[in-house]
C-alpha positions in Angstrom: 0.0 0.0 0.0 1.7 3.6 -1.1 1.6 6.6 1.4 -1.2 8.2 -0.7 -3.5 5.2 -0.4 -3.2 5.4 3.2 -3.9 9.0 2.7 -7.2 9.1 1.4 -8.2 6.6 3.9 -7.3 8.5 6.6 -8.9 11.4 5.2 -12.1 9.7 4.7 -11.9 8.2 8.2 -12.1 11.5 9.5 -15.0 12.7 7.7 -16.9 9.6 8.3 -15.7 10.5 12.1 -16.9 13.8 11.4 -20.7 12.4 10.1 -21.0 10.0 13.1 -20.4 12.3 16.0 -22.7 15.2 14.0 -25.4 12.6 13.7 -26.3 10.5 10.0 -29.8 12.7 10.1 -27.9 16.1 10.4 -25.4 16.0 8.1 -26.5 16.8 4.5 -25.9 14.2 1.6 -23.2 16.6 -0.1 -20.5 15.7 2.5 -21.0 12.1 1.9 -19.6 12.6 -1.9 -16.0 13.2 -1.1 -16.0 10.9 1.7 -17.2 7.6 -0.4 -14.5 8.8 -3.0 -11.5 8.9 -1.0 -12.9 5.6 0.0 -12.7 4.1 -4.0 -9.6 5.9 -4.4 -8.1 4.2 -1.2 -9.0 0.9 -2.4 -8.4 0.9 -6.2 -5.8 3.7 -6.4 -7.4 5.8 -9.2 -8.7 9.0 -7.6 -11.8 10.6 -9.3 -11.2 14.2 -8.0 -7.6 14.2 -9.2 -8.5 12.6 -13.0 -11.0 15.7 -12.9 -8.7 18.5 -11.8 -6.0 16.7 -14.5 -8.6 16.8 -17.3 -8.9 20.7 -16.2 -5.4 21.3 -17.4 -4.2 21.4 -13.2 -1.4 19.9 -12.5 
């Protein structure tokens, strides 16, 4: 597993920290987007924002 793997899962462990302790009825649906892709791009390594921001012309 590469550091950036490890990355996005510890980045979507904290928002899914984040949605637990603010309640699963409180939180709007929005914030579970990014959360469920860091999750995808922690277990297959391809990371939809990043292809996004690359198509963009980011770097």
């Amino acid at each position: 597993m590469s550091a950036q793997r490890m990355l996005f899962f510890n980045v979507a462990a904290l928002l899914f920290a984040g949605i637990v302790l603010s309640g699963w009825d409180q939180v709007h649906w929005l914030l579970y987007l990014p959360a469920g892709m860091l999750v995808f791009a922690g277990l297959t390594g391809i990371c939809p924002g990043l292809m996004l921001y690359r198509k963009l012309g980011l770097k």
